[in-house]
Structure formats: structure tokens, C-alpha cells
N, CA, C and O atoms as CSV, one atom per row, in Angstrom:
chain,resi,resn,atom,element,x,y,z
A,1,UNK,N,N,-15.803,-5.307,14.445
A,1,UNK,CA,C,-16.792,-4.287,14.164
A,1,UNK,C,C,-17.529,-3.909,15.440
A,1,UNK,O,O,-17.680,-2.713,15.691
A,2,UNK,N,N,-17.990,-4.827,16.252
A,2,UNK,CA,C,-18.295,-4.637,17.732
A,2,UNK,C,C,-17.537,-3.719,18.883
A,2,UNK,O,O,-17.908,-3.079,19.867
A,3,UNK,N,N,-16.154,-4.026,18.171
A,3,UNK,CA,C,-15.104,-2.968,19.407
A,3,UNK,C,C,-15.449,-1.531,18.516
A,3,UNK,O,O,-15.390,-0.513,19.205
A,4,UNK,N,N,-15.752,-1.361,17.271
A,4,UNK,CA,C,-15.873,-0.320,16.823
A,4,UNK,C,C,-17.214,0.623,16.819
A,4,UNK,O,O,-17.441,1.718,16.305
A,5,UNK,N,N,-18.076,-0.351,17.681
A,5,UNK,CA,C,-20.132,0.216,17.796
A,5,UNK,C,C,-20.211,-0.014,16.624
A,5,UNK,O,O,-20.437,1.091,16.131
A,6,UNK,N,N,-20.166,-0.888,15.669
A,6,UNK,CA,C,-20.932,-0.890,14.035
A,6,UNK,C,C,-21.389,-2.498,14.304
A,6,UNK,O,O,-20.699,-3.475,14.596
A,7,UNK,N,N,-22.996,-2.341,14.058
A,7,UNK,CA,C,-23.718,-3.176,14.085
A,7,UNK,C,C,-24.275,-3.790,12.933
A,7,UNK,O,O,-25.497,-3.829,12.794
A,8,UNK,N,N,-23.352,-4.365,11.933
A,8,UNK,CA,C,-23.756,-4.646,10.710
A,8,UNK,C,C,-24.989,-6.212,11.099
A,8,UNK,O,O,-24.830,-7.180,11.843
A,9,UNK,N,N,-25.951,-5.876,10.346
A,9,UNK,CA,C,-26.996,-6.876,9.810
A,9,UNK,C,C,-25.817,-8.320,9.044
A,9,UNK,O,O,-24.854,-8.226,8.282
A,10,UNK,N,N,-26.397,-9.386,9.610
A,10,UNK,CA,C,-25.861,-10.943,9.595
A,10,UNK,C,C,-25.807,-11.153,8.043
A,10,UNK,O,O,-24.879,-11.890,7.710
A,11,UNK,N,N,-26.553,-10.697,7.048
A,11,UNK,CA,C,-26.719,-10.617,5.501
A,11,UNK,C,C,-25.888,-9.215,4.736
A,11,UNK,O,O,-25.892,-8.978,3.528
A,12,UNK,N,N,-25.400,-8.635,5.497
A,12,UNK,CA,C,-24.411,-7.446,5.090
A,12,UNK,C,C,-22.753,-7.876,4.916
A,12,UNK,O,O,-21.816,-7.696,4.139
A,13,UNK,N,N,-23.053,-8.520,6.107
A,13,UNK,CA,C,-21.429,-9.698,6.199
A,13,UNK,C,C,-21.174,-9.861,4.833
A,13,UNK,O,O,-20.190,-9.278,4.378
A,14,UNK,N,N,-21.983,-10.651,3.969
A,14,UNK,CA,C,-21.984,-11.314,2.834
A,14,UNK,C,C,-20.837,-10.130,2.225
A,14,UNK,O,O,-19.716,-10.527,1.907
A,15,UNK,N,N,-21.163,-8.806,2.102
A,15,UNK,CA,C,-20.903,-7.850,1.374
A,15,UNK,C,C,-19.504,-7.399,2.091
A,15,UNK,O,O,-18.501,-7.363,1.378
A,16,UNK,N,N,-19.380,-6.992,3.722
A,16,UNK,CA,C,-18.381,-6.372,4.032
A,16,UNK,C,C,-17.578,-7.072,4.130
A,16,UNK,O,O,-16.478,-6.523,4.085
A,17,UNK,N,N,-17.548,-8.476,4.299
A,17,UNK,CA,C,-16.265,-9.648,4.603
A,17,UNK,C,C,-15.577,-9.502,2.829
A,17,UNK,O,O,-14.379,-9.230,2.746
A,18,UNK,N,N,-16.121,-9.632,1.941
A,18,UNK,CA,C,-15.218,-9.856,0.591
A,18,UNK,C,C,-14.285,-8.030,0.125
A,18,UNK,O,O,-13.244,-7.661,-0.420
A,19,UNK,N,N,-14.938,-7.698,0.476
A,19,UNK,CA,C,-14.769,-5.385,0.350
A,19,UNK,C,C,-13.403,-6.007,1.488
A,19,UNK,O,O,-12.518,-6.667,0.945
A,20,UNK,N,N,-13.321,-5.790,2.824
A,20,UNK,CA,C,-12.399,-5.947,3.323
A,20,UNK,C,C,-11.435,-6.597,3.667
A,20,UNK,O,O,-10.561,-6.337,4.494
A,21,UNK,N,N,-11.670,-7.931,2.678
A,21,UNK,CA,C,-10.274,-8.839,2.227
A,21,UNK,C,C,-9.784,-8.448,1.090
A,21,UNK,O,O,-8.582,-8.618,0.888
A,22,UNK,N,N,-10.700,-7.773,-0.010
A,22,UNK,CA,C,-9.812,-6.918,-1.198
A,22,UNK,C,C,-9.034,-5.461,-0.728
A,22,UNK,O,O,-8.184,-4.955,-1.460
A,23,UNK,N,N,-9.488,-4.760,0.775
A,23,UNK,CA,C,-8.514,-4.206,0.327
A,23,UNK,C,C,-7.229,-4.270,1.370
A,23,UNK,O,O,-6.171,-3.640,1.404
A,24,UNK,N,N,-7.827,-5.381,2.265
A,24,UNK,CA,C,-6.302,-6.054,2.712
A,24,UNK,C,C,-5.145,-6.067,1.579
A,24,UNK,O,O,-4.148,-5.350,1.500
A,25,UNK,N,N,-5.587,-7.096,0.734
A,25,UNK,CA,C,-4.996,-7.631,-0.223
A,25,UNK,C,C,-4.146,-6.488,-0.908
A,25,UNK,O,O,-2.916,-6.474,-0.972
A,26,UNK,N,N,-4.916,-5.635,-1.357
A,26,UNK,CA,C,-4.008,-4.667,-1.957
A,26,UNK,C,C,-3.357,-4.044,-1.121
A,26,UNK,O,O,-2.283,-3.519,-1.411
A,27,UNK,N,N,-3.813,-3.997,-0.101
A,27,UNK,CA,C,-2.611,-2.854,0.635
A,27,UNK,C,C,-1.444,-3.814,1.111
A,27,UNK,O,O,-0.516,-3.187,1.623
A,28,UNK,N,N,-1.224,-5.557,1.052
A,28,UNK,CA,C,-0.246,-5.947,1.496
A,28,UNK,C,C,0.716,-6.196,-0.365
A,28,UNK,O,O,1.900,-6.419,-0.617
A,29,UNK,N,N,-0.516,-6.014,-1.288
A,29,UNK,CA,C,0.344,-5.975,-2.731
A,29,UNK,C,C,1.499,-4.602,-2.441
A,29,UNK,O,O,2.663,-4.577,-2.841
A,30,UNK,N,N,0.706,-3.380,-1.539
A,30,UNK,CA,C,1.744,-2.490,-1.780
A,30,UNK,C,C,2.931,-2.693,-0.838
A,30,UNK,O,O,4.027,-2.233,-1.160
A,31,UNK,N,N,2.767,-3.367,0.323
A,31,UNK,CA,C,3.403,-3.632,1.386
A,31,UNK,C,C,4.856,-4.242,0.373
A,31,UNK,O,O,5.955,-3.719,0.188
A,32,UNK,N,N,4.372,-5.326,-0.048
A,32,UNK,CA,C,5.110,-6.462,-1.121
A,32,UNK,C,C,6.264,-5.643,-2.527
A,32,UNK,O,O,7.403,-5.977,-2.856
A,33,UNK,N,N,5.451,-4.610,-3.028
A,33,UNK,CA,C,6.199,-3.498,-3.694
A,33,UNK,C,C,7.470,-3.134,-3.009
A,33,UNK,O,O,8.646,-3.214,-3.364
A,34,UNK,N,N,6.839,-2.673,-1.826
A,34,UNK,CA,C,8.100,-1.731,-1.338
A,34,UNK,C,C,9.056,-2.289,-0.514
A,34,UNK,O,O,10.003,-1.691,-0.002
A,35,UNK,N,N,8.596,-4.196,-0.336
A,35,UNK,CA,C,10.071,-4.865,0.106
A,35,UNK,C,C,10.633,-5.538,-0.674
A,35,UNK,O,O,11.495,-6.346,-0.330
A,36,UNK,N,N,10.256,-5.346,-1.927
A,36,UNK,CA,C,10.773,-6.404,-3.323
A,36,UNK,C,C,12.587,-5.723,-3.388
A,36,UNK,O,O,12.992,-4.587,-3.636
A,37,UNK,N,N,13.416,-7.146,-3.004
A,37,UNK,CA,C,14.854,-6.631,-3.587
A,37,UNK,C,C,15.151,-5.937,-1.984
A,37,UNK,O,O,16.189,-5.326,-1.727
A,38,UNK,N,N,14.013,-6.167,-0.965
A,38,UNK,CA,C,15.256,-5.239,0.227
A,38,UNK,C,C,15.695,-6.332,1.135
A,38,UNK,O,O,15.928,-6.062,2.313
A,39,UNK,N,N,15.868,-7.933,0.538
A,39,UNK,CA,C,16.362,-8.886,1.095
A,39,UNK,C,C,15.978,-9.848,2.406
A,39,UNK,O,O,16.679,-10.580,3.106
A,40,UNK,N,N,14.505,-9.512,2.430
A,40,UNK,CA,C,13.569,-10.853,3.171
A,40,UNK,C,C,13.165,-11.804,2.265
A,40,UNK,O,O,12.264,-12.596,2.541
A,41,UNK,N,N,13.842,-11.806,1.026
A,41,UNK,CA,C,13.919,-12.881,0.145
A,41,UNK,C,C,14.636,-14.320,0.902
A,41,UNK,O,O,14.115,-15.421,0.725
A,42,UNK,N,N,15.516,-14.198,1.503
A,42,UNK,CA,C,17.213,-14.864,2.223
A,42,UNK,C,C,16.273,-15.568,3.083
A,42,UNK,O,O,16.560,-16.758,3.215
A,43,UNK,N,N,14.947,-15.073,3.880
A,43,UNK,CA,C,14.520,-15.678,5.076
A,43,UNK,C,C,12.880,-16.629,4.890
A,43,UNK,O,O,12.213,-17.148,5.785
A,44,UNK,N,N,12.581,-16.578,3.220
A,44,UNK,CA,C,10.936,-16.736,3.041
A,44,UNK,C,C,10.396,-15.554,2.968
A,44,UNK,O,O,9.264,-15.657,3.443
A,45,UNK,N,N,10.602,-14.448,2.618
A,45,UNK,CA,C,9.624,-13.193,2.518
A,45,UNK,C,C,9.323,-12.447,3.821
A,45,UNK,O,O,9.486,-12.944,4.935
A,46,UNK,N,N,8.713,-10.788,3.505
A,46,UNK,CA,C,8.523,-10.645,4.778
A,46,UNK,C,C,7.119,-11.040,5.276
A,46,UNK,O,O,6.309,-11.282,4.381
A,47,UNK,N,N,6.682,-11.148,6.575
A,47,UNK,CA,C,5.639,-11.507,7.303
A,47,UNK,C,C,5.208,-10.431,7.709
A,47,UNK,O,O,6.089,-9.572,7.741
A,48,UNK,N,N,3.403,-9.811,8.311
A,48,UNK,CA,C,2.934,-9.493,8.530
A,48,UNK,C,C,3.086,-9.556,10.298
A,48,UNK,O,O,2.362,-10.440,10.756
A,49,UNK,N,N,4.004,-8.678,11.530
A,49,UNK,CA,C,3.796,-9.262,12.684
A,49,UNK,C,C,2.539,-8.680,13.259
A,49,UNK,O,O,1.862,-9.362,14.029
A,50,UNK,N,N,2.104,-7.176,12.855
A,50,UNK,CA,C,1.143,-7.044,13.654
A,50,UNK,C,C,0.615,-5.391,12.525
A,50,UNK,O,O,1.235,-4.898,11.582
A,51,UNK,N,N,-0.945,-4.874,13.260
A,51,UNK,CA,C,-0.994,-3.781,12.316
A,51,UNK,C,C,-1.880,-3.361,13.832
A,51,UNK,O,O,-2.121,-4.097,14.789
A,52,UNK,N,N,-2.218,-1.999,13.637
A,52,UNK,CA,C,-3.169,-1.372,14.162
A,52,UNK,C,C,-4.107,-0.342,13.418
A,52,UNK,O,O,-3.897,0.363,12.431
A,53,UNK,N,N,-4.999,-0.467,14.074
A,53,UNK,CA,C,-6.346,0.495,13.172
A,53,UNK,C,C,-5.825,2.168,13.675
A,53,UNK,O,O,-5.565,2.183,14.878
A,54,UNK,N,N,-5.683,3.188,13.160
A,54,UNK,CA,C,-5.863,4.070,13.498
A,54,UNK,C,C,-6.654,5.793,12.738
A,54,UNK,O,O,-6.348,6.917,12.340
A,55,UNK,N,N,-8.009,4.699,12.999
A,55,UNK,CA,C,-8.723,5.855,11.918
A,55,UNK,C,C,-9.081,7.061,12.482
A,55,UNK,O,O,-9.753,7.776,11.738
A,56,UNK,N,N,-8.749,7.640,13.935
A,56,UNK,CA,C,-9.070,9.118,13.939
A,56,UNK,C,C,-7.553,9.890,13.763
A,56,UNK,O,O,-7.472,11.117,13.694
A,57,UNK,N,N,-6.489,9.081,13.707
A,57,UNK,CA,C,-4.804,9.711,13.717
A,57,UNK,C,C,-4.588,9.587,11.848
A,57,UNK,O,O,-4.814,8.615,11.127
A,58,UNK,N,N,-4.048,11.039,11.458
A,58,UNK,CA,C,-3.561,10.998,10.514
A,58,UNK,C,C,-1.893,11.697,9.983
A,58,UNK,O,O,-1.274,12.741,10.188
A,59,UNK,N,N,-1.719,10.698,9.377
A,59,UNK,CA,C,-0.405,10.397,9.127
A,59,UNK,C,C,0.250,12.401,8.837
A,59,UNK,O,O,-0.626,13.238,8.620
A,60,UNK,N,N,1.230,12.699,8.869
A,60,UNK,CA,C,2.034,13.939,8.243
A,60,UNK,C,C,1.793,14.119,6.998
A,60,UNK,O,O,1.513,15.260,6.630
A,61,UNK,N,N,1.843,13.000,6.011
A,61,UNK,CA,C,1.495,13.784,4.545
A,61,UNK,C,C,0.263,13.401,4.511
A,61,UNK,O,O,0.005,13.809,3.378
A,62,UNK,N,N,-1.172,12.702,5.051
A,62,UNK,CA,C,-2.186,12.992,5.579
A,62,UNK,C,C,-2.730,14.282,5.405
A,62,UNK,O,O,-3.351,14.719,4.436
A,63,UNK,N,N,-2.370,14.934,6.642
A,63,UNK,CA,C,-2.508,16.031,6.992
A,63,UNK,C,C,-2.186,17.469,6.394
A,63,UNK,O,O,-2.781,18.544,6.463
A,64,UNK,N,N,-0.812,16.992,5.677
A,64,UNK,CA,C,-0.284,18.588,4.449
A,64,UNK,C,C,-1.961,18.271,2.843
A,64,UNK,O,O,-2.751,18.966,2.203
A,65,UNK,N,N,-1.525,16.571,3.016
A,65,UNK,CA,C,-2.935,17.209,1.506
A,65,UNK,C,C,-4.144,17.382,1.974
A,65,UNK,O,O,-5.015,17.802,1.213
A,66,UNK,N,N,-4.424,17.101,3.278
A,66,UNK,CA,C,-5.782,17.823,3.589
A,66,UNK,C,C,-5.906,19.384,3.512
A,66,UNK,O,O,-6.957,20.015,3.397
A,67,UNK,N,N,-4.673,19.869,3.595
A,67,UNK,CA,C,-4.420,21.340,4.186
A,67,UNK,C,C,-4.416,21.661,2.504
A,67,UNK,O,O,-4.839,22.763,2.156
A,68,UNK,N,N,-4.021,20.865,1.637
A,68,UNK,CA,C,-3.953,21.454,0.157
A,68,UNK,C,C,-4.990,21.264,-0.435
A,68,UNK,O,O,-5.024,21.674,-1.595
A,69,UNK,N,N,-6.175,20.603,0.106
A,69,UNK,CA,C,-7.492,20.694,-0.294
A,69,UNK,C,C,-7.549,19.281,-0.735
A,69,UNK,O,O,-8.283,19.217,-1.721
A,70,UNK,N,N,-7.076,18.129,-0.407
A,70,UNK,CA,C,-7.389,16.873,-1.485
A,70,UNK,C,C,-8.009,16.819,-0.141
A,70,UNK,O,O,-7.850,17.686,0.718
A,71,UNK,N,N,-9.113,15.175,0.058
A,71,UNK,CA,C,-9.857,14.779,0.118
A,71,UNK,C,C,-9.003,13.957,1.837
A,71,UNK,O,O,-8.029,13.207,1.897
A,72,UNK,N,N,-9.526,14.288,2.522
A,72,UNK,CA,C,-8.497,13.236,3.968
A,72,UNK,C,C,-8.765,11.905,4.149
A,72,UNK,O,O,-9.980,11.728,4.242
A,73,UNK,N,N,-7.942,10.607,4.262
A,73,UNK,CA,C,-8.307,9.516,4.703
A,73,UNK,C,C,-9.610,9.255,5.154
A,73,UNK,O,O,-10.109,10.168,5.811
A,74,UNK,N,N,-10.416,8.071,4.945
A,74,UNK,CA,C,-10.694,7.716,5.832
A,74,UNK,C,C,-10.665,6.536,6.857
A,74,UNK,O,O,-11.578,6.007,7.491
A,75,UNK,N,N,-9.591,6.343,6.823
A,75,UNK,CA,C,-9.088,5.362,8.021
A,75,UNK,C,C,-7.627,5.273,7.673
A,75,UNK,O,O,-7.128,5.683,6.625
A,76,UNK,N,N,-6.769,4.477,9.033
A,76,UNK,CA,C,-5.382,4.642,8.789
A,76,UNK,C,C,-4.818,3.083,9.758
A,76,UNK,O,O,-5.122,2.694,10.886
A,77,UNK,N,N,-3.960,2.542,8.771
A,77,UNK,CA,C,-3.599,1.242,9.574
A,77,UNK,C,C,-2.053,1.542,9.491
A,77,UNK,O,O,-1.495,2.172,8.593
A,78,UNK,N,N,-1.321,0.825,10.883
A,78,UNK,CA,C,0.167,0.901,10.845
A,78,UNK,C,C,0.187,-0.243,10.595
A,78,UNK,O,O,-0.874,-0.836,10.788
A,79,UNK,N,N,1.256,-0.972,10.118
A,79,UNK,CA,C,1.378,-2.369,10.299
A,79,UNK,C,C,2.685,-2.392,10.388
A,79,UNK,O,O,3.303,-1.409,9.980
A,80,UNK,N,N,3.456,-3.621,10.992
A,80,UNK,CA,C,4.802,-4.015,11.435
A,80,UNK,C,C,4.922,-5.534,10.750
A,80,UNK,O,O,4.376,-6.620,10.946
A,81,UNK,N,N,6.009,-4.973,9.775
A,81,UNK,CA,C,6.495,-6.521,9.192
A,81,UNK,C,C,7.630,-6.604,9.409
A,81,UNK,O,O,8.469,-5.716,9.560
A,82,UNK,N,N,7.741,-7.991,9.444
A,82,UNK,CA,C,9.346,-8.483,9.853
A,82,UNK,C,C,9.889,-8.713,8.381
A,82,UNK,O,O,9.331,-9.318,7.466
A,83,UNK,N,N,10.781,-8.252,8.384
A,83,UNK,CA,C,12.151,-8.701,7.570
A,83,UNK,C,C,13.185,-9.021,7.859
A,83,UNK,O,O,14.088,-8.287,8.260
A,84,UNK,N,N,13.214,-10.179,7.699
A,84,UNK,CA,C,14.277,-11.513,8.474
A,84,UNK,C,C,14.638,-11.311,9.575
A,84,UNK,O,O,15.797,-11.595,9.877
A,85,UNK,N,N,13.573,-10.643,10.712
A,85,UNK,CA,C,14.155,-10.574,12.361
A,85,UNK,C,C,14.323,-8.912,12.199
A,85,UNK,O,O,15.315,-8.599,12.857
A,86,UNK,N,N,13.811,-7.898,11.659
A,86,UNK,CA,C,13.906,-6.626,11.209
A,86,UNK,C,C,12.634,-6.397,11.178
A,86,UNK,O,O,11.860,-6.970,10.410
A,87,UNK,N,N,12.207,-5.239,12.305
A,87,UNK,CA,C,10.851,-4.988,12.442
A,87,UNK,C,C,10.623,-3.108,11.449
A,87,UNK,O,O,11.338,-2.143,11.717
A,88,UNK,N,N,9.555,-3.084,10.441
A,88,UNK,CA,C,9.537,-2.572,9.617
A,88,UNK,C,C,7.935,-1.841,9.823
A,88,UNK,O,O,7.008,-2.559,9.448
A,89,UNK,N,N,7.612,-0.647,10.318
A,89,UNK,CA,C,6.869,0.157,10.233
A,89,UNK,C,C,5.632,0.822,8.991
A,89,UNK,O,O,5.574,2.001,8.639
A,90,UNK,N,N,4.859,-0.150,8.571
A,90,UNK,CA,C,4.043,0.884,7.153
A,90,UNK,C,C,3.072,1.656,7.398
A,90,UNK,O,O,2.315,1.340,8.316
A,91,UNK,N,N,2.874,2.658,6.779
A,91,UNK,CA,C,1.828,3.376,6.930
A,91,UNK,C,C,0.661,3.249,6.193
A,91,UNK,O,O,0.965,3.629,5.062
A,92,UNK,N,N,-0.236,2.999,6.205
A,92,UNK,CA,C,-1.386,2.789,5.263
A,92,UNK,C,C,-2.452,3.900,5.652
A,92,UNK,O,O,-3.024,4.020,6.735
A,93,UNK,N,N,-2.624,4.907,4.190
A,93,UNK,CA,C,-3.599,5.674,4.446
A,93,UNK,C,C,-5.444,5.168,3.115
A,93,UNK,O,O,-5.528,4.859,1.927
A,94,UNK,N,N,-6.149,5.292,3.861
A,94,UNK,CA,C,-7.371,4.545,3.188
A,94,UNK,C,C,-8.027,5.736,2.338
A,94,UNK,O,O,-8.280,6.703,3.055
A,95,UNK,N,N,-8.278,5.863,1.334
A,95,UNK,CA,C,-9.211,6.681,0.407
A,95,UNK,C,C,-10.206,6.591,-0.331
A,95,UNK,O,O,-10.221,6.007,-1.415
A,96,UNK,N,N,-11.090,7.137,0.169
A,96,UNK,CA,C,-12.316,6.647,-0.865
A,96,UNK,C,C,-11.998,7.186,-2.008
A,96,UNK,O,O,-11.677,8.373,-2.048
A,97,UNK,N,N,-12.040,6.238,-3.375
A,97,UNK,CA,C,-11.618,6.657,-5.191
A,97,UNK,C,C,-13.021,6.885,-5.751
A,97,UNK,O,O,-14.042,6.370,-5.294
A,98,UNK,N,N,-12.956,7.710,-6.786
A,98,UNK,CA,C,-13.582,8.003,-7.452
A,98,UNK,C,C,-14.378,6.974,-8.551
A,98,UNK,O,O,-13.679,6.673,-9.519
A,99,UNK,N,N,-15.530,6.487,-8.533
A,99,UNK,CA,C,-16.595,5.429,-9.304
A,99,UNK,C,C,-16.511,5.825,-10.178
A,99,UNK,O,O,-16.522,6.986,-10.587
A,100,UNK,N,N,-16.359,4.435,-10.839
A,100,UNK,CA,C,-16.453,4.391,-12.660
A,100,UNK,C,C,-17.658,4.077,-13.071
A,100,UNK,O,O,-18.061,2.915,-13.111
A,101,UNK,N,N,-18.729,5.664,-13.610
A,101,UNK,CA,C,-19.883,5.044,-14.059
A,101,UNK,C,C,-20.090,3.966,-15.236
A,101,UNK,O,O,-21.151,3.397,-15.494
A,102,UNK,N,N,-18.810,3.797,-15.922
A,102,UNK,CA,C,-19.019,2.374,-16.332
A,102,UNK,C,C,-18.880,0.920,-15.535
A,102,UNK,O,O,-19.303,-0.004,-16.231
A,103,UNK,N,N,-18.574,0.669,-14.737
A,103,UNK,CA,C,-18.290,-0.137,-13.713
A,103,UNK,C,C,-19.217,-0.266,-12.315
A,103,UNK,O,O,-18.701,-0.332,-11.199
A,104,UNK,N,N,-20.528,-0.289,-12.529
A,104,UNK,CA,C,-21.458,-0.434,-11.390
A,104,UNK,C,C,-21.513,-1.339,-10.688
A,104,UNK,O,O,-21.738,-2.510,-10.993
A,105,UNK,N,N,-21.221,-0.683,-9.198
A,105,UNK,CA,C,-21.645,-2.046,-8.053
A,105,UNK,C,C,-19.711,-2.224,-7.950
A,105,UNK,O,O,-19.405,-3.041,-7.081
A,106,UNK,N,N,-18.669,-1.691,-8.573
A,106,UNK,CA,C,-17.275,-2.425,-8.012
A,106,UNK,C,C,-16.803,-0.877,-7.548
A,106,UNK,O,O,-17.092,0.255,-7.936
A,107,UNK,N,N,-15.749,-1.543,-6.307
A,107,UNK,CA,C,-14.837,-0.788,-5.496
A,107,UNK,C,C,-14.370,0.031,-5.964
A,107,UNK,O,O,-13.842,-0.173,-7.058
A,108,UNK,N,N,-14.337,1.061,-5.510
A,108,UNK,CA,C,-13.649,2.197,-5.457
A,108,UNK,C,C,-13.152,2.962,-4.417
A,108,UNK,O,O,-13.781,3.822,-3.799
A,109,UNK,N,N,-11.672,2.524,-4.191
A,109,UNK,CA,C,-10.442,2.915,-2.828
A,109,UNK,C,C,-9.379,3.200,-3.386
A,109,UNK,O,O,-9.382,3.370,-4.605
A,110,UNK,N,N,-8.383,3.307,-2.758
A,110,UNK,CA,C,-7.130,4.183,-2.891
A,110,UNK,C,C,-6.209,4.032,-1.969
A,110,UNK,O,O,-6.172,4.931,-1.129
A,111,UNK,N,N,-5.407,3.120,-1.856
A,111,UNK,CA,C,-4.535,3.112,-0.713
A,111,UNK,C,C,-3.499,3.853,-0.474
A,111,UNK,O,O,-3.069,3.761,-1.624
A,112,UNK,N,N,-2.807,4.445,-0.011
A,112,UNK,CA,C,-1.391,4.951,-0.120
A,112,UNK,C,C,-0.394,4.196,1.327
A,112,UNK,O,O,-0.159,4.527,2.489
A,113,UNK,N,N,-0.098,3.246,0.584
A,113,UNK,CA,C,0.763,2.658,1.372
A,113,UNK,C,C,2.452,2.909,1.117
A,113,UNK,O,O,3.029,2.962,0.031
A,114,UNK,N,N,2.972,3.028,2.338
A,114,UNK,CA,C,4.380,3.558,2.463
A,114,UNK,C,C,4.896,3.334,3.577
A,114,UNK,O,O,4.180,3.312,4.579
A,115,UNK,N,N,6.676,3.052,3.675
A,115,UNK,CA,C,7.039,2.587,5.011
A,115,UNK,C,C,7.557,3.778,5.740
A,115,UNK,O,O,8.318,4.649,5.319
A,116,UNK,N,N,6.996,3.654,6.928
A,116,UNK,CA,C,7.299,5.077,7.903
A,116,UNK,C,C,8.642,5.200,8.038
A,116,UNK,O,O,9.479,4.308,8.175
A,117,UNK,N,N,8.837,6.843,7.971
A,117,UNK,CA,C,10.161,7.072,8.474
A,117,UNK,C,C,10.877,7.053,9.827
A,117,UNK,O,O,11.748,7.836,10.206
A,118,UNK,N,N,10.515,6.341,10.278
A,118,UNK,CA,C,10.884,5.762,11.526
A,118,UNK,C,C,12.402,5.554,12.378
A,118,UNK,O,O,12.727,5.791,13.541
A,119,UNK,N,N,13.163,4.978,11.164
A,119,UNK,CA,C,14.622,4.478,11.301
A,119,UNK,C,C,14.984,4.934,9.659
A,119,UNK,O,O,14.457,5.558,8.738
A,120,UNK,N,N,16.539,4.008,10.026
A,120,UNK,CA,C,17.298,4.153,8.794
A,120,UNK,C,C,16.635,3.262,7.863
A,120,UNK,O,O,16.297,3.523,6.708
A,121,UNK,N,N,16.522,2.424,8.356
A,121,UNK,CA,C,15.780,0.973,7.471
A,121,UNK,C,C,14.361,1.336,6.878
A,121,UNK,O,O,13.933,0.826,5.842
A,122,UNK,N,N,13.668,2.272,7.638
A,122,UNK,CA,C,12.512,3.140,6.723
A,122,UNK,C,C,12.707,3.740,5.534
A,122,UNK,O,O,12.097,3.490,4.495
A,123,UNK,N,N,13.875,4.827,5.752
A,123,UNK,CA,C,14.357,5.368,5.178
A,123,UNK,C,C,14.803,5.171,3.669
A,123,UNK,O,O,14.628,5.752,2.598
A,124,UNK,N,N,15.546,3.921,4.195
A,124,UNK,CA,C,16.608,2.980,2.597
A,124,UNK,C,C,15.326,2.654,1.842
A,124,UNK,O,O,15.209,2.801,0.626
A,125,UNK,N,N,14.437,2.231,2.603
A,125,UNK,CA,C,13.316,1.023,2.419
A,125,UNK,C,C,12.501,1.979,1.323
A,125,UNK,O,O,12.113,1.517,0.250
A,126,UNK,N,N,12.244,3.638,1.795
A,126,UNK,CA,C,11.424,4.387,1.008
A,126,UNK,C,C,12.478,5.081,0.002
A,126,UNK,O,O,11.907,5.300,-1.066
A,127,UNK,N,N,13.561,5.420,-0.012
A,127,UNK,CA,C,14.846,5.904,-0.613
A,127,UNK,C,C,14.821,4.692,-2.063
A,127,UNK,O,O,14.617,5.084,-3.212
A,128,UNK,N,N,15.035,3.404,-1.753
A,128,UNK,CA,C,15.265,2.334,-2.905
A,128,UNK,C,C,13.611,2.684,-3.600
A,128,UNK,O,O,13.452,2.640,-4.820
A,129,UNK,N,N,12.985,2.868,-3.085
A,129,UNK,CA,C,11.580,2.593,-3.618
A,129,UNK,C,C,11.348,3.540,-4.705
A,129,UNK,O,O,10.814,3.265,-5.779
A,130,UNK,N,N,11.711,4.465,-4.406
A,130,UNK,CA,C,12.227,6.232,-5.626
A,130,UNK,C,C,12.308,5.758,-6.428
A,130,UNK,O,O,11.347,5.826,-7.194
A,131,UNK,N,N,13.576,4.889,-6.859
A,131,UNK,CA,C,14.638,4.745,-7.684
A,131,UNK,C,C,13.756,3.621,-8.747
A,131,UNK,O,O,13.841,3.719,-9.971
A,132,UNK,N,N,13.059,2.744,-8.180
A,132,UNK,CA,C,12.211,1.462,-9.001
A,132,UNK,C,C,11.086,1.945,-10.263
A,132,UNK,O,O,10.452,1.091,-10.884
């Protein structure tokens, strides 16, 4: 948060540390979706090798639904997982969701996670994912 100038108060932690392990979590549930059955089963699953923050860059279909009037990211992570020695490109776009006034005080996000078209192995990876 420091490399980013955000100076959160020592009693805010409380709040932003649990918010940003839920929506880790879900965005590696979607990560987990879209390698189910593409055979990093054979090796222990795939692993997480690395991600990057990139919240002023937005992705291509980003950018067409901003242009169609939906609502633009606000933030964007790549991440690189290995599958069994197979380095695998995702795109994660962040959305603020719409609050359930029955549901006060809980999260409301939107991930759209998907593996970049990058290679062929993107490709199959988002191609099999259609079909599920």
C-alpha cells in the first residue's frame, strides 16, 4: 500500500487485510475454474508463479464495455500460473458490484477473470472453458 501512496490508519488494516484476501480467493476460485480438466492435475495442480498489479492498463474487452457504457474496472491484475512447467497468462479485471440493501456492511465485487490470449495454450485454455 506504501508503493501505492495509500496511507491506511493501523485499525483500518483490521478491515482491508480480510476484503483483500476474499477477493484473492475468489479470483484464484476463478483461476481454478478455468484450469479444471486442462491437466495440472498429473503435476499437484496449478501454482500461482507470479501476478502483477495493473490498475491504470485496461484489458481489450475492458475497454470495448467501457465504450458500451458498462461501468470500467477498477483495478487489473495479470497473473502467471504454471501448469506442470507451462507458464499460463490470466487476466483479472476488478469491479465494483452492486450492494444488496438486504445485506449491510458485506462485499460487493465482481471479478472477471480469464486466461489471456496470449498463445495457443490461452486459447484451448479459454476455447475448453466455452464448452463447460
Amino acid at each position: 500500500m506504501l508503493r501505492k501512496n495509500h496511507n491506511p490508519r493501523g485499525e483500518d488494516m483490521k478491515t482491508i487485510v480480510p476484503i483483500h484476501n476474499a477477493v484473492n480467493e475468489k479470483a484464484w476460485e476463478g483461476v481454478l475454474w478455468w484450469e479444471a480438466g486442462m491437466g495440472s492435475e498429473k503435476c499437484g495442480g496449478p501454482r500461482l508463479s507470479s501476478f502483477t498489479g495493473r490498475p491504470k492498463d485496461r484489458t481489450p474487452k475492458a475497454w470495448v464495455m467501457a465504450l458500451l457504457g458498462y461501468s470500467a474496472p477498477f483495478d487489473r491484475h495479470d497473473w502467471i500460473v504454471d501448469r506442470c512447467g507451462h507458464q499460463i497468462r490470466y487476466v483479472i479485471d476488478f469491479y465494483t458490484g452492486k450492494h444488496d440493501p438486504n445485506s449491510p456492511g458485506r462485499m460487493a465485487f465482481h471479478l472477471d477473470v480469464r486466461p489471456a490470449l496470449d498463445d495457443w495454450e490461452g486459447l484451448r485454455t479459454r476455447w475448453a472453458g466455452w464448452w463447460r
